[in-house]
SEMAR-399775 format. One record per residue (C-alpha): x, y, z. Coordinates in steps of 0.02 Angstrom, whole numbers, padded with zeros to 5 digits, always signed. Layout:
XYZ/...
This chain:
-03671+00569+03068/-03607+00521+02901/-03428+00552+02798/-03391+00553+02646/-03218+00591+02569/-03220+00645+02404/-03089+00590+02256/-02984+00737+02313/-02985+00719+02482/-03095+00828+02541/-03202+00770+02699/-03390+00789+02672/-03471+00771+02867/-03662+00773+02854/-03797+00750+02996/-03986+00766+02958/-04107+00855+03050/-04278+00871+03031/-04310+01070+02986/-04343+01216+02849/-04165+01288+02858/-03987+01198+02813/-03812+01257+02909/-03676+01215+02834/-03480+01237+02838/-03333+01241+02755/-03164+01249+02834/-02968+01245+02816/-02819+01198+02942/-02767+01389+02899/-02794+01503+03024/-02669+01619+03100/-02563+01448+03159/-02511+01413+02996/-02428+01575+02952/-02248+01509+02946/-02146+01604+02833/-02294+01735+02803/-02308+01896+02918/-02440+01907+03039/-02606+01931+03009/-02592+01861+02827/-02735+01701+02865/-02846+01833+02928/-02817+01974+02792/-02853+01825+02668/-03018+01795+02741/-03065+01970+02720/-03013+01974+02541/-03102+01822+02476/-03263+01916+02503/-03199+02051+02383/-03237+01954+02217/-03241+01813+02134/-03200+01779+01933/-03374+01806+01888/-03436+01914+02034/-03405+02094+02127/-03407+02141+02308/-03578+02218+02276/-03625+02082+02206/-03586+01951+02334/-03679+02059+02452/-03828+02071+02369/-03815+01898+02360/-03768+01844+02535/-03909+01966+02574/-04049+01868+02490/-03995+01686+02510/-03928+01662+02707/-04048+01696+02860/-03867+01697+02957/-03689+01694+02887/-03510+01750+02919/-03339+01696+02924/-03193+01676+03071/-03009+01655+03077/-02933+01590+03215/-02778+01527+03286/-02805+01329+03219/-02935+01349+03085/-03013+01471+02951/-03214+01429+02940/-03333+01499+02827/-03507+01455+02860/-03699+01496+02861/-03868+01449+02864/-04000+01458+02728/-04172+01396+02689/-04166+01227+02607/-04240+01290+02450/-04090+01398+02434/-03962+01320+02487/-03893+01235+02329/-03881+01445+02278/-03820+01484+02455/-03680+01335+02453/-03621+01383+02259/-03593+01565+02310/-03479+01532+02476/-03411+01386+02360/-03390+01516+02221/-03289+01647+02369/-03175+01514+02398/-03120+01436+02237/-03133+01566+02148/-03063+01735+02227/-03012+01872+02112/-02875+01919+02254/-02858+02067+02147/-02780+02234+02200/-02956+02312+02178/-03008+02368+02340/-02872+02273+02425/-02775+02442+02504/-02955+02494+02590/-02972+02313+02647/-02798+02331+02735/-02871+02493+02792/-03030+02411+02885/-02913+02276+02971/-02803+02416+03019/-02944+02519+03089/-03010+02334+03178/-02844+02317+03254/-02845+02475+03322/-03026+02439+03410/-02957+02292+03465/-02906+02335+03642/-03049+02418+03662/-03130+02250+03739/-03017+02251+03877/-03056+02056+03901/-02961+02005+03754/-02843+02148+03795/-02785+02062+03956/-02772+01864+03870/-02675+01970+03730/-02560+02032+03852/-02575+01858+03959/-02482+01759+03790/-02377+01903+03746/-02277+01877+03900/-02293+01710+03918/-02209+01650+03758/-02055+01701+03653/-02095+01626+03495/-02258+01534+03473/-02380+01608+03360/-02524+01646+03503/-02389+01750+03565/-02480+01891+03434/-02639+01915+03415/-02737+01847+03262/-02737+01993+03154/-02543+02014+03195/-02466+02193+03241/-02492+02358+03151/-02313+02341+03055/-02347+02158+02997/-02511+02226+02931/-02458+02376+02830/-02319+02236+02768/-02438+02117+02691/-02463+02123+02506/-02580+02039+02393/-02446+01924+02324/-02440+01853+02508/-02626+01819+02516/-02607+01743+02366/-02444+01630+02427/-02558+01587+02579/-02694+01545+02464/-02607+01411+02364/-02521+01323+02494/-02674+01295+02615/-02830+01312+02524/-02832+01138+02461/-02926+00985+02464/-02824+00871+02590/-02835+01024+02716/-03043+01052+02682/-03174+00994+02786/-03377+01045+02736/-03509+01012+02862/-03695+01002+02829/-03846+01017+02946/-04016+00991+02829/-04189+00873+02819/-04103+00855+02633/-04045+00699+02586/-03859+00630+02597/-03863+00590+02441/-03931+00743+02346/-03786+00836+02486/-03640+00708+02396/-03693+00771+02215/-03716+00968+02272/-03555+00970+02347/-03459+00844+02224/-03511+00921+02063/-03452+01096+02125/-03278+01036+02210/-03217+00861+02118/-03119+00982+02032/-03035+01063+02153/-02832+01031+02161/-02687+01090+02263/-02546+00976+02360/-02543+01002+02568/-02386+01030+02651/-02438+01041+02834/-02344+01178+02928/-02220+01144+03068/-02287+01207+03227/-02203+01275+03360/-02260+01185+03533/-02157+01285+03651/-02268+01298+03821/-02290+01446+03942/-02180+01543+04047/-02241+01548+04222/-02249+01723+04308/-02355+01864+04350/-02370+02026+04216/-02451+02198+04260/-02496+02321+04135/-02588+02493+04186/-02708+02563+04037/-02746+02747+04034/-02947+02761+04038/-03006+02601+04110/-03076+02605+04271/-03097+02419+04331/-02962+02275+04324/-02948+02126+04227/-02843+01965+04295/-02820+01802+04196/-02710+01659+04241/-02655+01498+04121/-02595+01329+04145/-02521+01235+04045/-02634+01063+03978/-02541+01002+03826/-02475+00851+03928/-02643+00774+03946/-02731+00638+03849/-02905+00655+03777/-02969+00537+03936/-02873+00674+04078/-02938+00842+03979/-03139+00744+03988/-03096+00724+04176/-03016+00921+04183/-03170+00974+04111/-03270+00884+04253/-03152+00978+04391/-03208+01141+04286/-03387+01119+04317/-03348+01121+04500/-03205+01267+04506/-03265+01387+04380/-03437+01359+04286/-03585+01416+04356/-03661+01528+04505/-03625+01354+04605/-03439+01363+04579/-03297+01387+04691/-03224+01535+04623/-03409+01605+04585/-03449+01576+04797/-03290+01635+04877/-03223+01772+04742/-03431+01856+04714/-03545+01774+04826/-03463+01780+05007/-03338+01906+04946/-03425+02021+04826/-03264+02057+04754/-03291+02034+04571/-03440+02054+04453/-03394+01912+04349/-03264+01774+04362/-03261+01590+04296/-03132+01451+04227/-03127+01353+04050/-03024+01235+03960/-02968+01276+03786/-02927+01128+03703/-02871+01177+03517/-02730+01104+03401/-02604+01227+03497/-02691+01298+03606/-02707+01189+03759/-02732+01276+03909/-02829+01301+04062/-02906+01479+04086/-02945+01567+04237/-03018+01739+04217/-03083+01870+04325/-03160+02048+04308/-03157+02153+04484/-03100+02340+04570/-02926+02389+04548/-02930+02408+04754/-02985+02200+04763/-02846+02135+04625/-02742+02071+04758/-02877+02004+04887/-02948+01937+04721/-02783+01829+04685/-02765+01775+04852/-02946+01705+04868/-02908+01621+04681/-02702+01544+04718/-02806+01480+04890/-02945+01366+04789/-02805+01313+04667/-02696+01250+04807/-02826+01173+04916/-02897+01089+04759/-02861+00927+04784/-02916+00907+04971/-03071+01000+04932/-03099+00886+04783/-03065+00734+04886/-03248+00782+04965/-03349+00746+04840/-03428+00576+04800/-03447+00489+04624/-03646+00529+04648/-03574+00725+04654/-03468+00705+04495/-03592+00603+04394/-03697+00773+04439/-03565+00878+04360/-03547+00762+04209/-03723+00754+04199/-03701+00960+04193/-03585+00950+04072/-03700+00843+03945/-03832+00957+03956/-03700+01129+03930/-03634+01036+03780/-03827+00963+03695/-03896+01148+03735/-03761+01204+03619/-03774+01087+03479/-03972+01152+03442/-03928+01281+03335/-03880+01190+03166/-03746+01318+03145/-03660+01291+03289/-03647+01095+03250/-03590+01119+03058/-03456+01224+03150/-03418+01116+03292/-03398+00955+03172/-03304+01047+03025/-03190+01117+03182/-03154+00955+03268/-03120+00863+03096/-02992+00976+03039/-02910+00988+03216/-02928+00809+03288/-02987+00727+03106/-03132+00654+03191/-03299+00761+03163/-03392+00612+03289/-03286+00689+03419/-03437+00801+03432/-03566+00669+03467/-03430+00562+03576/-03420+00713+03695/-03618+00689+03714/-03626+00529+03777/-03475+00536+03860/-03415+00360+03888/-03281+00377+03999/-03288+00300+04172/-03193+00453+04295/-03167+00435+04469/-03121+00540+04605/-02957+00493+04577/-02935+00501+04416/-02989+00681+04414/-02867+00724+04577/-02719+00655+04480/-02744+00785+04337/-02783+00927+04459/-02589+00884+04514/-02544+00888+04338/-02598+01057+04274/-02608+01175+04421/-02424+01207+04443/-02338+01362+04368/-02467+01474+04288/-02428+01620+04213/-02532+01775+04270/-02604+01933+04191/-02665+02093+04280/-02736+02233+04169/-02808+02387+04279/
């Protein structure tokens, strides 16, 4: 991989690969995080609105455009991070990069067509419950925090929405779209060099001072939240833990453990929850590891009649965690590492995926190599090591049942 940081300070992260199509990224530390002093919702209503014009160009226009130029492309707000991103042949990708390029310096953030934008996020907000997945972790961080932003959900509520104006896109605009808080990716066979002079000649110009937000760090509340939802027929349960007091070492060695517990027809949870109990038709762990959002996740579809039997099979593997761990040998977890590598190379193949993953982990961690780091994983992790975190993180979850 190869960086370049531009006269602005903009990050330029580029990694070649041999192929006829070039994925490429371009990010900001502005997702839904950053809305202090803003109302809810206003990082993700700005995404939406950049695609509404440009200076020189119309929403039909753009389409048209994105249309013709990108085999793949969209855009994502999240909690840490807005990313705008796509993939296009290499022929066209000087065309492709100048139009997203164009959508991001260049927005009209006009109050044409603005109202019916606020309409379609109102109408998405409304449908968002309707995967009752992410209606359950919505719930889970709604009652497990009092002020942190993940206590709402990206797009915020329905009154913070109908609140937002264009003036506060525009606010939102000008204090984090700028080139300190910017990080571009690019997969392609083309050259580094020709990449430096693309991307320099369309954004040496680009100004605007960073003031990083103030985030708020304040961790779960343990406890166990039930919430019955006319219509739905199964049952949803997701627990948390917090992980923010680990280092990067102790969340590599957590991530090990979650190979075991939760990933996989092999698993723990997988055996004794579906297997041997055939209580659930899907249940499985992960470790979310994001700049405020560091937690471990343990989530579980099933009956509404095997909710309970389904949490006592689950707080029974937690607690005997460490003595069941204690089992294994370092020939069993350099097989799970060994898992792990391969989970993590299979999803690096699509270019995409890697302009996204090194554009996410420079703006979050400020070191796009992360990516590559992770793949060769260098740490030595024993059986101890590992135990000691287990001790760490499985104490006080907080619990969400949606049925």
């Amino acid at each position: 991989m190869e960086k370049f940081v531009l006269n602005n300070g903009i990050r330029l992260l580029y990694e070649h690969r041999e192929s006829y199509v070039t994925s490429f990224c371009i990010g900001f530390d502005a997702g839904a995080n950053a809305e202090v002093d803003f109302k809810l919702g206003t990082a993700h209503a700005l995404e939406h609105m950049l695609f509404k014009g440009t200076t020189t160009l119309d929403e039909d226009e753009i389409n048209l455009k994105c249309d013709r130029l990108f085999g793949f492309n969209n855009a994502m707000t999240n909690f840490p991070y807005c990313i705008y991103y796509g993939t296009s042949s290499n022929e066209d990708f000087v065309e492709a990069f100048s139009l997203y390029s164009d959508i991001i310096l260049n927005p009209a953030l006009s109050e044409v067509g603005f109202k019916e934008e606020m309409d379609v996020i109102l109408q998405e907000f409304n449908e968002w419950k309707e995967d009752f997945g992410q209606y359950c972790e919505d719930e889970l961080f709604y009652n497990s925090y009092e002020r942190k932003r993940l206590k709402n959900i990206i797009i915020g509520t329905e009154v913070s929405i109908k609140e937002i104006h264009i003036d506060e896109l525009k606010r939102f605009y000008k204090r984090y779209y700028v080139p300190e808080n910017c990080v571009i990716s690019v997969i392609t066979s083309i050259s580094f060099e020709d990449i430096k002079t693309v991307v320099n000649n369309i954004f040496s110009d680009f100004k605007g001072e960073y003031i990083k937000p103030i985030y708020n760090n304040e961790s779960i509340s343990s406890g166990i939240h039930y919430k019955e939802v006319s219509g739905f027929e199964g049952a949803k349960i997701q627990y948390v833990y917090d992980i923010s007091m680990l280092d990067t070492k102790e969340v590599e060695a957590l991530r090990i453990f979650n190979m075991w517990l939760g990933e996989g027809v092999s698993s723990r949870l997988f055996d004794k929850v579906r297997t041997k109990g055939g209580l659930a038709y899907e249940i499985f762990s992960a470790v979310k590891n994001e700049a405020n959002i560091k937690l471990f996740s343990i989530n579980c579809s099933t009956s509404k009649n095997s909710v309970d039997r389904c949490i006592d099979i689950i707080d029974l593997l937690v607690d005997n965690a460490v003595g069941d761990f204690q089992t294994l040998t370092q020939v069993d977890i350099n097989y799970l590492i060994k898992r792990l590598k391969l989970k993590r190379a299979l999803d690096l193949e699509k270019s995409i995926v890697l302009a996204n993953r090194l554009t996410i982990y420079e703006l979050m961690y400020k070191r796009g190599k992360m990516v590559f780091d992770e793949l060769e994983f260098e740490y030595e992790i024993s059986n101890k090591d590992i135990i000691n975190v287990i001790k760490k993180v499985f104490v006080n979850p907080s619990k969400q049942v949606l049925w």
